[in-house]
Backbone as ProteinMPNN parsed JSONL, in Angstrom:
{"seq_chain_A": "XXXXXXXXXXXXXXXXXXXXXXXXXXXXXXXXXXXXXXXXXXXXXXXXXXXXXXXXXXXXXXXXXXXXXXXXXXXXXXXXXXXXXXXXXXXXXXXXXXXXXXXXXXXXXXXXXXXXXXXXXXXXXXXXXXXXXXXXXXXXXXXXXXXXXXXXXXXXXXXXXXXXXX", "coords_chain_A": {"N_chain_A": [[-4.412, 26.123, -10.146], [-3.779, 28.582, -8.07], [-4.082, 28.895, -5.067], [-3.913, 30.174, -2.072], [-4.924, 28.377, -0.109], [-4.474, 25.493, -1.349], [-2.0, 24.857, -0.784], [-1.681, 25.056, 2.087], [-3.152, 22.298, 2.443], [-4.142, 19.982, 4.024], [-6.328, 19.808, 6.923], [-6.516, 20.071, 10.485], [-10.31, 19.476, 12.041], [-10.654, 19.962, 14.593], [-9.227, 22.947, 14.62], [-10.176, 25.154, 13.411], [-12.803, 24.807, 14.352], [-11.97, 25.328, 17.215], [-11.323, 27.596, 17.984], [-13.817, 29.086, 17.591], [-15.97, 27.586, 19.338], [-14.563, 28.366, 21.558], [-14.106, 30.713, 22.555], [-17.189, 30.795, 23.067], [-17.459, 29.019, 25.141], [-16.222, 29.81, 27.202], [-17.515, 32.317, 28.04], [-20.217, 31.033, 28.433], [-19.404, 28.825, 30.195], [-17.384, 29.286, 31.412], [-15.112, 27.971, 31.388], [-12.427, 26.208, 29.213], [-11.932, 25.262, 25.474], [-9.593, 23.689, 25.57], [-8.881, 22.473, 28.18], [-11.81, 20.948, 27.657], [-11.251, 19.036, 26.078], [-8.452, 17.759, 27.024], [-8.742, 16.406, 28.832], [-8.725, 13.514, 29.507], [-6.424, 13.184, 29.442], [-5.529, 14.849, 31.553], [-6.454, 14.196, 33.859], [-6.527, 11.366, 34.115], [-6.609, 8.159, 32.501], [-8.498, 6.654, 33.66], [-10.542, 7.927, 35.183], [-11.085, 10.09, 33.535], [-12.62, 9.021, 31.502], [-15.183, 8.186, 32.504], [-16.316, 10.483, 33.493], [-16.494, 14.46, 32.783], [-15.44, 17.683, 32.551], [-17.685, 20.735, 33.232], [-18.145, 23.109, 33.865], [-16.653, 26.489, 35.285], [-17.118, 27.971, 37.815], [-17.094, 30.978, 38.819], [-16.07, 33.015, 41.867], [-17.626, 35.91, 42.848], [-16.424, 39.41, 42.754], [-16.64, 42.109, 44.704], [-15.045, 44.286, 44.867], [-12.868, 45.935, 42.378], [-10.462, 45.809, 43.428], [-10.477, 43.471, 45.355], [-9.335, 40.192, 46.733], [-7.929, 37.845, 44.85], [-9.719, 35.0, 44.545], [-9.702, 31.155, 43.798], [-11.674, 29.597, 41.326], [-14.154, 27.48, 41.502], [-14.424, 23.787, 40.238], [-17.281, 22.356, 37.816], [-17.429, 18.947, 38.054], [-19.147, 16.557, 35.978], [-20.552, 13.082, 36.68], [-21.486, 9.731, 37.31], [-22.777, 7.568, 39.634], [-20.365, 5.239, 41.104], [-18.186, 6.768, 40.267], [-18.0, 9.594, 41.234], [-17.857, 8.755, 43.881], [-14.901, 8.111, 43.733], [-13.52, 10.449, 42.596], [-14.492, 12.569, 44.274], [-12.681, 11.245, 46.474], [-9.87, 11.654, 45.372], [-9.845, 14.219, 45.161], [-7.893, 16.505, 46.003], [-5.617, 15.793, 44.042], [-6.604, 15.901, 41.764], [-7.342, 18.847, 41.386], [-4.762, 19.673, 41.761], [-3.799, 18.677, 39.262], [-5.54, 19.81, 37.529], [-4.69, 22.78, 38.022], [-2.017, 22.49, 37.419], [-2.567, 21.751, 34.798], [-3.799, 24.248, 33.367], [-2.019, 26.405, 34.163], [-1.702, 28.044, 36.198], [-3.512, 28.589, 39.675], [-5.967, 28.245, 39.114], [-8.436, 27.087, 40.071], [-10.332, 25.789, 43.295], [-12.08, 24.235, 44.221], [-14.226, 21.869, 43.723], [-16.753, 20.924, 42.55], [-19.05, 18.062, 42.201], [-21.515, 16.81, 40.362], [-24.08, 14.5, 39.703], [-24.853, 13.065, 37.057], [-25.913, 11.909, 33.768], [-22.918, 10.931, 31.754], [-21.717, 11.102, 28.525], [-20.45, 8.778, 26.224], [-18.267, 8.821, 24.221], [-18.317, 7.401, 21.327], [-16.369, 5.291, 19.177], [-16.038, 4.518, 16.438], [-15.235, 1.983, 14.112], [-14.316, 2.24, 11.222], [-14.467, -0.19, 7.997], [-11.617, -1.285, 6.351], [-10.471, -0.216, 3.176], [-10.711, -2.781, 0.586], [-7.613, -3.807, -0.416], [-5.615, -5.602, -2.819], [-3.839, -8.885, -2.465], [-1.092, -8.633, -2.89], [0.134, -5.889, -2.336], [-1.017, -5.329, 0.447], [0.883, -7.035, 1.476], [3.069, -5.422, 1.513], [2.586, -3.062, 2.033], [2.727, -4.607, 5.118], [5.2, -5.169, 5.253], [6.618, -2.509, 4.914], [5.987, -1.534, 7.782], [6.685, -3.209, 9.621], [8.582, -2.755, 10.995], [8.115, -0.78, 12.867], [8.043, 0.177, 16.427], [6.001, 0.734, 18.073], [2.855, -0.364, 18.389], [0.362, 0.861, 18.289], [0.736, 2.497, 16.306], [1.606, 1.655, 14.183], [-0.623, 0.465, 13.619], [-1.847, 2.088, 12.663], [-0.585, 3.526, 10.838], [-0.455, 1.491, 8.906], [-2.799, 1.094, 8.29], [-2.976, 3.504, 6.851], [-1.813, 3.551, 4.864], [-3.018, 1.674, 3.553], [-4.979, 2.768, 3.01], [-4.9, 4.756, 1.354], [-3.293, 3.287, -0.547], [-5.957, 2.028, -2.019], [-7.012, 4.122, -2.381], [-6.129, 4.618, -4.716], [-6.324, 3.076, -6.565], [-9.055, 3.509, -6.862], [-8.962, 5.444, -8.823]], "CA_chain_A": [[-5.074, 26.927, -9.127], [-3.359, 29.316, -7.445], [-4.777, 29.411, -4.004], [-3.682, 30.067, -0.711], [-5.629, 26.865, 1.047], [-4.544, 24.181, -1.788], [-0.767, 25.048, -0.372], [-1.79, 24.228, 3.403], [-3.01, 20.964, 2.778], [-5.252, 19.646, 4.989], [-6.019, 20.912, 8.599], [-7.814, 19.313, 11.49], [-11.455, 19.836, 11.731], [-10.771, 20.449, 15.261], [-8.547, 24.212, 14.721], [-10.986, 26.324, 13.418], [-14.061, 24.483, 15.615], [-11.583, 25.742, 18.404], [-11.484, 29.038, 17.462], [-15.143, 28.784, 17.266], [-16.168, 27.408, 20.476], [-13.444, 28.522, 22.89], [-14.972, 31.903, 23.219], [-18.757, 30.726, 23.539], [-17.462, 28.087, 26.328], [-15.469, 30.982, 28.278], [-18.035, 32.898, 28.219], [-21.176, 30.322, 29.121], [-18.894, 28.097, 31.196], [-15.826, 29.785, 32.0], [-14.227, 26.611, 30.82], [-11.516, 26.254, 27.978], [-11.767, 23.967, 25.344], [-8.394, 22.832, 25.693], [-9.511, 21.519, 29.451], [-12.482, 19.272, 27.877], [-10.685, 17.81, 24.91], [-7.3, 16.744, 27.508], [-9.924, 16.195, 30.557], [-9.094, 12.112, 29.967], [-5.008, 13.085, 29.946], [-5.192, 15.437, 33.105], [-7.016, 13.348, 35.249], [-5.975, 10.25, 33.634], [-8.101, 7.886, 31.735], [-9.524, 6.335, 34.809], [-11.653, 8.877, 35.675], [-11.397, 11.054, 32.467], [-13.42, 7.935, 30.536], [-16.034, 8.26, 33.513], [-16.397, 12.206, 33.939], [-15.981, 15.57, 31.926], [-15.567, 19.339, 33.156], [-19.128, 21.165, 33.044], [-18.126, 24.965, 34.138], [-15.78, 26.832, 36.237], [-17.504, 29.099, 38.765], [-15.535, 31.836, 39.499], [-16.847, 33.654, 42.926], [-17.982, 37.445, 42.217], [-15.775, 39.982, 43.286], [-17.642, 42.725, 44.816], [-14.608, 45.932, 44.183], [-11.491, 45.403, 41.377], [-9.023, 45.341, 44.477], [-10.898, 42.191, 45.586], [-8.153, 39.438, 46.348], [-7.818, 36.954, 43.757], [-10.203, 33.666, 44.459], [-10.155, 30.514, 42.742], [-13.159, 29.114, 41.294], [-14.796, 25.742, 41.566], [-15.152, 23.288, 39.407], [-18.121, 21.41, 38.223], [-17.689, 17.763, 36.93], [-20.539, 15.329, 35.572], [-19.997, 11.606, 36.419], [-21.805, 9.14, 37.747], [-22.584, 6.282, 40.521], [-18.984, 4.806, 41.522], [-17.057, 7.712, 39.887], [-18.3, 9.95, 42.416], [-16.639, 8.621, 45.357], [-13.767, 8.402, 43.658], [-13.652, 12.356, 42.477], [-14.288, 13.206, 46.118], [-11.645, 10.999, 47.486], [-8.692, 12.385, 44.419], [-9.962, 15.796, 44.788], [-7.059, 17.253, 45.874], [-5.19, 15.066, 43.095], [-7.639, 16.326, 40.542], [-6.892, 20.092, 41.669], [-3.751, 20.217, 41.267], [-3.183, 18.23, 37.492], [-5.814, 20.99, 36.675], [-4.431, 24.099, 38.308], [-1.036, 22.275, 36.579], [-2.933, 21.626, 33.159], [-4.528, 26.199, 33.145], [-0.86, 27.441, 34.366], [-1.865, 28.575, 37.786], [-4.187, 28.183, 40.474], [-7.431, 28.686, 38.704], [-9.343, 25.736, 41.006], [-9.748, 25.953, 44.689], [-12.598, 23.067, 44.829], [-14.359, 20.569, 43.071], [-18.737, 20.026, 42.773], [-19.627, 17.086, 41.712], [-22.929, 16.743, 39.753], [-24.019, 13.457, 39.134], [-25.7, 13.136, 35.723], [-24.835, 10.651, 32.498], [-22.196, 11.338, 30.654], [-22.332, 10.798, 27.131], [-19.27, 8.666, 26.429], [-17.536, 9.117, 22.758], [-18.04, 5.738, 21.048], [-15.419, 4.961, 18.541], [-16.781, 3.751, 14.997], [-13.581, 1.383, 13.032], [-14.705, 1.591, 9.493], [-14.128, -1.121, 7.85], [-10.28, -0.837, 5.198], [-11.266, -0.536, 1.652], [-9.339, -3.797, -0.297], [-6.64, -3.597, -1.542], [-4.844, -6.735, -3.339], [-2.727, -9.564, -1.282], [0.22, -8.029, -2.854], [-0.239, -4.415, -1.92], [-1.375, -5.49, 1.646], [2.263, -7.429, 2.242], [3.948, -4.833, 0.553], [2.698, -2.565, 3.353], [3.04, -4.941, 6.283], [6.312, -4.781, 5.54], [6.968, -1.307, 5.137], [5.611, -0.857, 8.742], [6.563, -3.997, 10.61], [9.677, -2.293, 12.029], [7.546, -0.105, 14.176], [7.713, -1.137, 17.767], [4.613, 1.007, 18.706], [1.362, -1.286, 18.103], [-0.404, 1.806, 17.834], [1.345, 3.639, 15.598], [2.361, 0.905, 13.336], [-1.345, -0.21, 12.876], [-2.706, 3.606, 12.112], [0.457, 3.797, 9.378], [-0.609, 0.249, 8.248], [-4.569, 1.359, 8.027], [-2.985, 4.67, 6.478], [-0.93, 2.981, 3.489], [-3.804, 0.52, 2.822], [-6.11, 3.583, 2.186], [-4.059, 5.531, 0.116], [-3.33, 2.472, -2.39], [-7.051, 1.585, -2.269], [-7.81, 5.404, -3.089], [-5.219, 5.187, -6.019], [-6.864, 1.948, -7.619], [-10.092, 3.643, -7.427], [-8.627, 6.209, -9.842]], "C_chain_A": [[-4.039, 27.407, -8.114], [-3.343, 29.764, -5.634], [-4.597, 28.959, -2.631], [-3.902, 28.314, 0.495], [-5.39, 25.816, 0.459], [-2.831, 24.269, -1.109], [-0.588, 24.468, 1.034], [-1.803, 22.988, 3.593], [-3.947, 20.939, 3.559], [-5.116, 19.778, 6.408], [-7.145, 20.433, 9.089], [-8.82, 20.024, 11.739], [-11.624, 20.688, 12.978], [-10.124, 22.451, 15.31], [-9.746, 25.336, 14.16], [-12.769, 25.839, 14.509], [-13.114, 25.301, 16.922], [-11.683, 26.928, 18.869], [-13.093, 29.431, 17.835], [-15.738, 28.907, 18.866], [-15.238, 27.627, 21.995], [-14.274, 29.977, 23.311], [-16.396, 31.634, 23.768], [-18.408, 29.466, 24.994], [-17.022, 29.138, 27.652], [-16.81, 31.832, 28.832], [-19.483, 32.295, 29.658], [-20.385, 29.324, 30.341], [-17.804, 28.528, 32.241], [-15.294, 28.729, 31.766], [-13.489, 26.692, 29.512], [-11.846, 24.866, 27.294], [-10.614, 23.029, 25.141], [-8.443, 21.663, 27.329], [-10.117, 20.542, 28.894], [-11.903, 19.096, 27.129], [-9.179, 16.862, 25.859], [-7.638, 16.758, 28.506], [-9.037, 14.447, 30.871], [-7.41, 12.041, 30.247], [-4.928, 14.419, 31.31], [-5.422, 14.959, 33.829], [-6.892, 12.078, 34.931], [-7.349, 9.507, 33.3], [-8.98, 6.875, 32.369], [-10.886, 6.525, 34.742], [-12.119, 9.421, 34.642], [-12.434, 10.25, 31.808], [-14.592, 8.137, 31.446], [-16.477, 9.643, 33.864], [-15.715, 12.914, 32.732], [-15.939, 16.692, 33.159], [-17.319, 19.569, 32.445], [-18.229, 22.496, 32.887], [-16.948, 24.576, 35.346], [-16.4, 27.905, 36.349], [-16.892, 29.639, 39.623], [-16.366, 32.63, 40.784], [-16.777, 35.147, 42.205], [-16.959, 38.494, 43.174], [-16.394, 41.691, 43.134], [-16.647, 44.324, 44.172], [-13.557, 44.791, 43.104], [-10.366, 45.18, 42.345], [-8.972, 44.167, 45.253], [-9.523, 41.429, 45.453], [-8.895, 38.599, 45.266], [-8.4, 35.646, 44.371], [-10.089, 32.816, 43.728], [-11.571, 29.602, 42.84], [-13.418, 27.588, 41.293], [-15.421, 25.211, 40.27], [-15.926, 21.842, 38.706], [-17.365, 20.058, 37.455], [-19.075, 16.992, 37.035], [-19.866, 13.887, 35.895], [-21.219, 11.064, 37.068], [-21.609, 7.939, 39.222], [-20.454, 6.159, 41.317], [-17.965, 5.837, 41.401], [-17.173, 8.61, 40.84], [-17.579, 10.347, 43.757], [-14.845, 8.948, 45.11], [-13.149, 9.672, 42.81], [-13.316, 12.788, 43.723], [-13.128, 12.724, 46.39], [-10.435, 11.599, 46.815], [-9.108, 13.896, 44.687], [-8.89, 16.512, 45.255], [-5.77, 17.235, 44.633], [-5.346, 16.289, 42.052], [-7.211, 18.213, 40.698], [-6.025, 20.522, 41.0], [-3.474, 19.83, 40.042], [-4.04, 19.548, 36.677], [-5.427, 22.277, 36.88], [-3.019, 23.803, 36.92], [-1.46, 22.759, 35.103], [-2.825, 23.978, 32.668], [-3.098, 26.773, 33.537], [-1.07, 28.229, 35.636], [-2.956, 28.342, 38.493], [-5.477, 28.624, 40.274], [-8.821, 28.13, 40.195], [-9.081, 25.645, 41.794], [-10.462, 24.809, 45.156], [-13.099, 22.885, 43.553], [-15.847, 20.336, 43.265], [-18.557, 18.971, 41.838], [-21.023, 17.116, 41.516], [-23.345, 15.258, 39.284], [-25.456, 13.396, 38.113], [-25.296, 12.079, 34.336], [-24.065, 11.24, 31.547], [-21.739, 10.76, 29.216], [-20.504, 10.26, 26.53], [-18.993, 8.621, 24.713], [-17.66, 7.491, 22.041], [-17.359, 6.028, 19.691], [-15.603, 3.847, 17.813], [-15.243, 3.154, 14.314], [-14.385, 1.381, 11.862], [-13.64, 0.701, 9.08], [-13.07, -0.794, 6.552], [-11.176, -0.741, 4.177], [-9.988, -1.766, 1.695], [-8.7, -3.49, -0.987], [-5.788, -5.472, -1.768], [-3.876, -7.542, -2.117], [-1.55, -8.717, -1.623], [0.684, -6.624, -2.311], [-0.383, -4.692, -0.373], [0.493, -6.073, 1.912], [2.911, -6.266, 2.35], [4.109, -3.458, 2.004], [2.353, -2.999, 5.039], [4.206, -4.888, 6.429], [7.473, -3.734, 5.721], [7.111, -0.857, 6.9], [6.255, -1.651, 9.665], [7.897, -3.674, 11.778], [9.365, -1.388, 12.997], [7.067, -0.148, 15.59], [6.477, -0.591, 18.333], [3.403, 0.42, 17.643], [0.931, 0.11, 17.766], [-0.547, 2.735, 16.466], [1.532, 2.906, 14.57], [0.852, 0.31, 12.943], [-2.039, 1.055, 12.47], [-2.033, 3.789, 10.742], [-0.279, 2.395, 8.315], [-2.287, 0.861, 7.726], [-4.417, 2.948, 6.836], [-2.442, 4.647, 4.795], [-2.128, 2.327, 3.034], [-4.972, 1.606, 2.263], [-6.023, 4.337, 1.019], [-3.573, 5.143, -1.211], [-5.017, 2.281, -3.05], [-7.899, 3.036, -3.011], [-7.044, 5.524, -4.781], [-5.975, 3.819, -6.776], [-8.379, 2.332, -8.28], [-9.769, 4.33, -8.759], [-8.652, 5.982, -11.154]], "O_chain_A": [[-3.496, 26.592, -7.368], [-2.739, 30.705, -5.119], [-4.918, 27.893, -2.107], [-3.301, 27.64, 1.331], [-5.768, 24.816, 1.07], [-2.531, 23.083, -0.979], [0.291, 23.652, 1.312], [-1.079, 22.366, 4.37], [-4.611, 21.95, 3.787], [-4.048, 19.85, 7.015], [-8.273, 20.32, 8.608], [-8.626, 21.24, 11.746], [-12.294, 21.721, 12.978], [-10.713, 23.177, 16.111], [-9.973, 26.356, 14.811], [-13.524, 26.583, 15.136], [-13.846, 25.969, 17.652], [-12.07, 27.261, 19.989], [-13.184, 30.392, 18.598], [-15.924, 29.96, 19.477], [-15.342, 27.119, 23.111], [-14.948, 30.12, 24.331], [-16.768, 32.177, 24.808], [-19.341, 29.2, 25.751], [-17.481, 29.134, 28.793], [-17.02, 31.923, 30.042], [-19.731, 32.638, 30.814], [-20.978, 29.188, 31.412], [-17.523, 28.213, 33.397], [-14.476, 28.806, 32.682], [-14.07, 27.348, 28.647], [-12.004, 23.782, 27.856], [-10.656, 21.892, 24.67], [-8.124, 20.479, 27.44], [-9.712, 19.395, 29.082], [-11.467, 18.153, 27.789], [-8.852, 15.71, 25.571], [-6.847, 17.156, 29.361], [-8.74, 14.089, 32.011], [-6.947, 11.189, 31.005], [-3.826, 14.594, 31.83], [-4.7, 15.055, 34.821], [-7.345, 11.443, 35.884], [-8.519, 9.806, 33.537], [-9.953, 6.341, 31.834], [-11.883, 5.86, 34.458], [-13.339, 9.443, 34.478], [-13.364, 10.98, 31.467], [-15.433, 8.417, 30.592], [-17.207, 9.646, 34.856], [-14.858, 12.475, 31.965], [-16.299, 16.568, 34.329], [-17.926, 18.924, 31.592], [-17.695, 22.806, 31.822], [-16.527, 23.581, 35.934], [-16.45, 28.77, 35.474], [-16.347, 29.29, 40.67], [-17.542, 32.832, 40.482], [-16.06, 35.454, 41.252], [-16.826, 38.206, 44.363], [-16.575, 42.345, 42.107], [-17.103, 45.179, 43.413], [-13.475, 43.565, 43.032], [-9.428, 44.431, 42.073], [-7.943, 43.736, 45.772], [-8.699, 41.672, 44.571], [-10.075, 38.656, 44.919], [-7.478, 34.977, 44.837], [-10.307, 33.219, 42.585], [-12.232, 29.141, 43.77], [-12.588, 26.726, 41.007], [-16.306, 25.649, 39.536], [-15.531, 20.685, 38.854], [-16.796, 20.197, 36.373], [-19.84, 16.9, 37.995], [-18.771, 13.586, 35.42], [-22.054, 11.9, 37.412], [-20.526, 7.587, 39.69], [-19.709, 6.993, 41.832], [-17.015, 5.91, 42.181], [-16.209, 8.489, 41.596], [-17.093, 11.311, 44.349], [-13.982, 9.555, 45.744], [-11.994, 9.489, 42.424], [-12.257, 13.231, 44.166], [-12.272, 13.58, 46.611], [-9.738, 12.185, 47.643], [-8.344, 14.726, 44.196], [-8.968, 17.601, 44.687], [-5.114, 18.224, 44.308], [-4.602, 17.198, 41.683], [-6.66, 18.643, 39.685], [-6.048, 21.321, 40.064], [-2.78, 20.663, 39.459], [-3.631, 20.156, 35.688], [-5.745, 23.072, 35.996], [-2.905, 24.463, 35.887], [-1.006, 23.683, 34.429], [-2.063, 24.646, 31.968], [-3.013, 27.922, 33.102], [-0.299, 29.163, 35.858], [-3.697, 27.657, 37.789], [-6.083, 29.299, 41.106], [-9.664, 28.709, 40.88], [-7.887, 25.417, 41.988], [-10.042, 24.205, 46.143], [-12.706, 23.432, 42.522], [-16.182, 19.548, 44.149], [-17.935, 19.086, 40.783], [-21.748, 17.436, 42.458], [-22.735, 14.901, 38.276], [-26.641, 13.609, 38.367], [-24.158, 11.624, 34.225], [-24.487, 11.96, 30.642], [-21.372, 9.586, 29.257], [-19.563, 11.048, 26.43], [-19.982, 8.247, 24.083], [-16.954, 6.563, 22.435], [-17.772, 7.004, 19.064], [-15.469, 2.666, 18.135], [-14.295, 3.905, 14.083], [-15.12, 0.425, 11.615], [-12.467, 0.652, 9.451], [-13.549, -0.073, 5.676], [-12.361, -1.071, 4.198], [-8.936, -1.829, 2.332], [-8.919, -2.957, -2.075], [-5.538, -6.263, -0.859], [-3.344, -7.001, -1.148], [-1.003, -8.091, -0.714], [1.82, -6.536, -1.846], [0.47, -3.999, 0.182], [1.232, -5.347, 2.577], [3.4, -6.058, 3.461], [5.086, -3.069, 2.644], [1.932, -2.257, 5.926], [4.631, -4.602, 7.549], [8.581, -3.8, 6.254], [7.991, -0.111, 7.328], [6.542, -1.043, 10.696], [8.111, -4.131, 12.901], [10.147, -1.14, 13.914], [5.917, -0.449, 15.91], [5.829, -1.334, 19.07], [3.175, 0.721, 16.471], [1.325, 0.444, 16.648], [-1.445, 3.35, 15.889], [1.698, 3.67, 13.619], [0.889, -0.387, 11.929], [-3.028, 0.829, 11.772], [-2.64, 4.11, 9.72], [-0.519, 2.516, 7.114], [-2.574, 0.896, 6.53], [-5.357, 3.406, 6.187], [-2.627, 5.445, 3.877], [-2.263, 2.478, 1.82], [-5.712, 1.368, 1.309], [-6.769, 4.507, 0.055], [-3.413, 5.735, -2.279], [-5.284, 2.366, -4.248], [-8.868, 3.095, -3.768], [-7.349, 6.279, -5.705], [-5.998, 4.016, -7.991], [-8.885, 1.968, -9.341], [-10.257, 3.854, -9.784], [-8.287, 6.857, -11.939]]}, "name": "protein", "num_of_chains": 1, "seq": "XXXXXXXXXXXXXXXXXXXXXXXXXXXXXXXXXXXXXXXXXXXXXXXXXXXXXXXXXXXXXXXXXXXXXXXXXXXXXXXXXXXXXXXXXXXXXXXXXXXXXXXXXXXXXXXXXXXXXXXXXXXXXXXXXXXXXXXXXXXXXXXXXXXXXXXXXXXXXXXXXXXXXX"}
């Protein structure tokens, strides 16, 4: 088979969803979805785990020679998070004027509402053999990032376990 897309390889689910929903968020929110997906690394994962972006309400500009305003924007959080929004808000400003490339954001509403937090399913390895399992603890064990060294380890153990099904 000949065909363009077996050559790519595989491609995150997120790049064409982005494509997708970046225009219908601009539009209904004025929000990017590059803002909510690195909401929990701009504002750090404090807050980001506790709050999202909603919208960015841009003020109306009555001629085209209108100066340049920036718009406000909403977040969702709750109870405790709240206070501490208000009290970072100038914080919070600037990592997002930083994050958009210029001074999009001049303030900050707070909405308090529940935010729907991402829960994070571990499926459980397939088995693979004791020998196969050492075989890649030791491939990996020179990796000083924990993180990284148990995603490679979870990544080897799937890839033999897919080749045994075979």
């Amino acid at each position: 088979m000949n065909d363009d897309r077996s050559k790519k390889g595989f491609r995150p689910l997120a790049d064409p969803a982005a494509g997708i929903l970046d225009p219908v968020l601009r539009k209904r929110a004025g929000i990017t979805i590059e803002l909510v997906q690195a909401w929990e690394e701009v504002v750090g994962s404090a807050l980001g785990g506790q709050s999202r972006p909603l919208k960015l309400l841009w003020p109306r500009r009555a001629h085209e020679d209108d100066p340049f305003q920036p718009a406000t924007l909403v977040i969702a959080c709750q109870g405790f998070t709240a206070m501490r929004i208000q009290h970072e808000t100038g914080e919070i400003i600037s990592r997002v004027n930083s994050f958009l490339g210029f001074a999009a954001v001049g303030r900050i509403k707070i909405e308090q509402k529940p935010v729907a937090l991402p829960v994070a399913k571990k499926r459980a390895l397939p088995p693979v053999d004791a020998e196969t399992a050492s075989m890649i603890s030791r491939s990996v064990e020179q990796i000083e990032d924990d993180s990284l060294r148990e995603a490679l380890q979870r990544l080897g153990q799937s890839i033999h376990a897919e080749k045994i099904k075979r």
